[in-house]
C-alpha positions as CSV (number, residue, x, y, z in Angstrom):
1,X,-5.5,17.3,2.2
2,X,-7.8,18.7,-0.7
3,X,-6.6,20.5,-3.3
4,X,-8.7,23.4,-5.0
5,X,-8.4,26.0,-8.5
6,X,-11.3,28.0,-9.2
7,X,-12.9,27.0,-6.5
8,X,-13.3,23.3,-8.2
9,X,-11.8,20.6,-6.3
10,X,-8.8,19.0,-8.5
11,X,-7.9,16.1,-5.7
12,X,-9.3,15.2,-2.9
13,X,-6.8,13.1,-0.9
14,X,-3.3,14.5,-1.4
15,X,-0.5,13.2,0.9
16,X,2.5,15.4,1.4
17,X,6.3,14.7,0.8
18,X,8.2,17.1,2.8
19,X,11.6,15.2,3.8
20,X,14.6,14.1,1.0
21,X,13.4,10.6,1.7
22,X,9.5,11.1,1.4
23,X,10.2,12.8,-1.9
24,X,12.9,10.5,-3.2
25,X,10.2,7.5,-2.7
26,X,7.4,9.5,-3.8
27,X,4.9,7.4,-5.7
28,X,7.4,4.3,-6.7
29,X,6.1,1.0,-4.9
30,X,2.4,2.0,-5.3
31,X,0.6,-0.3,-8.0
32,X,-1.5,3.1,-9.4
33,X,-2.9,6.3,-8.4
34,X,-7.0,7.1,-8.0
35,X,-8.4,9.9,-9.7
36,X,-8.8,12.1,-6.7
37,X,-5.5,10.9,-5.0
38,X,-2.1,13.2,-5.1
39,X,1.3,13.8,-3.8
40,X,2.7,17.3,-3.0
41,X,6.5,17.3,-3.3
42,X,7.7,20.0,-1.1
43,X,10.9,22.1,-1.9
44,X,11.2,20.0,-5.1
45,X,11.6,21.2,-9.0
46,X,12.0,18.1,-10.4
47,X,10.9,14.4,-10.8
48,X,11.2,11.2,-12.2
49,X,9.4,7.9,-13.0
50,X,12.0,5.3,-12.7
51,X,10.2,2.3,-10.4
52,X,6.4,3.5,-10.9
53,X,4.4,1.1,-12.9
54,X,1.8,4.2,-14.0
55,X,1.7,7.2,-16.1
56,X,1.0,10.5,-13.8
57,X,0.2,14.2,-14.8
58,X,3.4,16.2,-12.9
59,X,1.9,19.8,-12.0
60,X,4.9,22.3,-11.3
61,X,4.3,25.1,-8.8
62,X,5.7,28.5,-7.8
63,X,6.4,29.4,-4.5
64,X,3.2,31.1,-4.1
65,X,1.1,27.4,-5.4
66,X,0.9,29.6,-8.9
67,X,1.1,26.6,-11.6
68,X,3.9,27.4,-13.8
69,X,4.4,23.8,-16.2
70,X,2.7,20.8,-16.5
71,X,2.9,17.8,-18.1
72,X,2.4,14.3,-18.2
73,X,5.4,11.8,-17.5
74,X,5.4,7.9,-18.5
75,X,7.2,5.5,-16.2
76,X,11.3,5.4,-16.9
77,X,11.1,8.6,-18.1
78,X,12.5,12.0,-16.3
79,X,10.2,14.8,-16.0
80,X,11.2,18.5,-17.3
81,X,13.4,20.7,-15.1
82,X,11.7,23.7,-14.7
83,X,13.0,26.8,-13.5
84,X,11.5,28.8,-11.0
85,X,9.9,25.9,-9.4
86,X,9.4,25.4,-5.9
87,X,7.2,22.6,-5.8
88,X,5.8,19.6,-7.5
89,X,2.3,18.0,-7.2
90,X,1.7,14.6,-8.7
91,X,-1.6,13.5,-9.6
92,X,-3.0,10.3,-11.6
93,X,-3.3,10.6,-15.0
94,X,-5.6,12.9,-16.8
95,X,-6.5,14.2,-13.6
96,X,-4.5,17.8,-14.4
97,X,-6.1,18.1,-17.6
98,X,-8.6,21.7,-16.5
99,X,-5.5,23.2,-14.9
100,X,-4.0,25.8,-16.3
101,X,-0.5,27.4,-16.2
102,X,-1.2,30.6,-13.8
103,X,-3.8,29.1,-11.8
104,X,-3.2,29.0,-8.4
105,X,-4.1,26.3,-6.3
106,X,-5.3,26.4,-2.5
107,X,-4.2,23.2,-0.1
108,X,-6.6,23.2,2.7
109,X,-6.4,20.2,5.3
């Protein structure tokens, strides 16, 4: 799936995690993240690093795709909890650094 805002293309190979089990595994295992590579956490206002071996830039969403928070989370560490979130997109780091909160990104398959 690619991922747009202002019509600019932020990643170009995102994977989604719609299930408890896809998002409770997310990115851990993996030995990094490309630049253009993401993971859209479905249903999900939270995350963690505990297991990843990489720093990633966390991009929290609305329920409309509206970003809302961002930031960028170091492995062991627990990412913010932020209300109003209804989904999370994790992308490698750096990667989230032209977004900014109220831009709304478009997921197109």
């Amino acid at each position: 799936m690619v991922v747009y805002y202002n019509e600019k293309i932020l990643a170009n190979n995102v994977k989604i995690a719609g299930n408890f089990i896809s998002r409770l595994i997310g990115l851990m295992g993996k030995k990094s993240i490309g630049r253009n590579e993401g993971l859209l956490l479905m249903n999900c206002s939270s995350v963690h690093c505990f297991f990843m071996k990489f720093t990633i830039d966390v991009v929290y969403l609305s329920q409309d795709m509206h970003v809302i928070y961002k930031e960028t989370i170091h492995p062991w560490k627990v990412g913010k909890i932020v209300k109003k979130s209804s989904h999370v997109l994790e992308l490698a780091e750096g990667a989230a650094r032209s977004v900014s909160i109220g831009d709304n990104l478009a997921f197109v398959e």
